[in-house]
N, C-alpha and C positions, 0 to 999 in steps of 0.2 A: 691615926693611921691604922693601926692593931684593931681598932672596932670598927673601920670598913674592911680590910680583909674579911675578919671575921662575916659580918654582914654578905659580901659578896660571896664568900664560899659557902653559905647557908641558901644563897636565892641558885645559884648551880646548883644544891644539892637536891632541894623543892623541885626545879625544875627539872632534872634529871629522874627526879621518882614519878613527876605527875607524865612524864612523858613515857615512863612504860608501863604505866598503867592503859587496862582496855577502854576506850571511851564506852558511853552508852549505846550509842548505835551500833559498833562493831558486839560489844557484849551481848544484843539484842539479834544482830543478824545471827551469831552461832546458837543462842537460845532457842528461836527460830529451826536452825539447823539440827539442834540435838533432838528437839520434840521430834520434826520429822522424822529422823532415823529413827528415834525409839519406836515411833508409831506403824514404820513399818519391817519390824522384826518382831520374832515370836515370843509373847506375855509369859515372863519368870513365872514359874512354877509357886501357885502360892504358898507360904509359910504362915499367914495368919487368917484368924475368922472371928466371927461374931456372928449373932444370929439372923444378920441382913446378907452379909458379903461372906466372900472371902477376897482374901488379897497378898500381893508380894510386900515385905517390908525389904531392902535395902538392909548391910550391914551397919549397926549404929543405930536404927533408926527402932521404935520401941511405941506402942499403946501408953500414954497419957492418963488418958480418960474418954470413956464413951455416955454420948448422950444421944436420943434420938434421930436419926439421918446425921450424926456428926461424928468421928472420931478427934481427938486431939492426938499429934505424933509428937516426939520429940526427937533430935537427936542432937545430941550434949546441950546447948546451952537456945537451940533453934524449935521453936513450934510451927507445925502447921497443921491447918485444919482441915480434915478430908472429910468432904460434904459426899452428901447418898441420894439419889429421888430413885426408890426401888420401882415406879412408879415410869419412870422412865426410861424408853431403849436405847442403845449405846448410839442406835442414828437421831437420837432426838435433839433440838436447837435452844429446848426450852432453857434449859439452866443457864446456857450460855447470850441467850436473848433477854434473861433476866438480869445474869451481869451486867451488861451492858445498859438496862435499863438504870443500875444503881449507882453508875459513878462514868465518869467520862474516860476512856482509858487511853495511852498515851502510844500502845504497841498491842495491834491485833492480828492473830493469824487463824488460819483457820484449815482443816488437815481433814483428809478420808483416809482412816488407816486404812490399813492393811485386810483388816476385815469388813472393808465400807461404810466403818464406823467413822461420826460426826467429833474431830478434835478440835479443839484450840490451846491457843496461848494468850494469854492478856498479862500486859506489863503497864500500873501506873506508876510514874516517877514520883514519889515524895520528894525531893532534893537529886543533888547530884552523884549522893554516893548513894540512897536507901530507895528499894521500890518494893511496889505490891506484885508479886508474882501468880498466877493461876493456869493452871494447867487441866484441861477438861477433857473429857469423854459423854457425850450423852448427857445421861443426867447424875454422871460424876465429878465432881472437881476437887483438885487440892489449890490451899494459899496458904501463901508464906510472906515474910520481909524480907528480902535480900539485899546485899549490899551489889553495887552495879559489878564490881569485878568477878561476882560468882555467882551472875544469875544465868550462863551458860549450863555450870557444873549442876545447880538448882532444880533448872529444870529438867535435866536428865532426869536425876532421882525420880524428880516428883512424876514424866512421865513413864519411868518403869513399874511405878504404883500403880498410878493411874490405868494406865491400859491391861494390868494383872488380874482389873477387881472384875469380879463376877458375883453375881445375884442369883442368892440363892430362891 
């Protein structure tokens, strides 16, 4: 008797956490929503450069490692990788047409900022809790892994980067 109690106030507790948690599509509609707003309010003042860009980093967020059209970020225990095509203008479709050429993705949006520039958002699901995140301008983008309850907060960041960078 003592170990079904036990058992049934273990499947309430399960049950009780999986249901306030954000499902994937509600996670994905505010992701959605936060790229928008970022994209149309005006690009943080940048704080970092290198001899392609410059760019806003986010508090936390910190230079890696740079390798050609690549940066690596980090911020505590999270990488992501901000790709460059100096090459291309912020209304160009190419980077984000080649995404799409490279893998099937499971969440696409696609945005004209604020300054008529060519955005998106691309989300694949790996499983139910882990995805691929990307966040693009032109021939800029970042990616990262996220877990599904924080790819809202995710892509904020990645688009307050993202729309900062300018080419030098």
């Amino acid at each position: 008797m003592r170990n079904k109690l036990k058992a049934a106030l273990l499947l309430v507790v399960v049950l009780l956490l999986s249901a306030c948690s954000a499902s994937l599509t509600e996670e994905q509609t505010a992701a959605k929503d936060e790229v928008g707003e970022s994209f149309n309010t005006d690009p943080k003042a940048t704080n970092n450069e290198n001899k392609d860009i410059k760019f806003y980093l986010p508090f936390g967020f910190e230079v890696n490692k740079e390798t050609p059209n690549n940066i690596i970020l980090k911020n505590g225990s999270k990488t992501y990788i901000l790709f460059y095509n100096p090459h291309e203008s912020p209304d160009s479709k190419v980077v984000y047409e080649a995404a799409l050429k490279q893998k099937e993705y499971d969440f696409k949006e696609t945005y004209s900022t604020k300054d008529g520039h060519f955005g998106y958002l691309l989300i694949k699901n790996a499983d139910k809790q882990q995805n691929e995140l990307t966040v693009g301008v032109g021939g800029v983008k970042i990616t990262t892994q996220s877990k599904t309850k924080n790819l809202s907060a995710e892509a904020a960041s990645m688009a307050e980067i993202i729309q900062s960078i300018k080419m030098r």
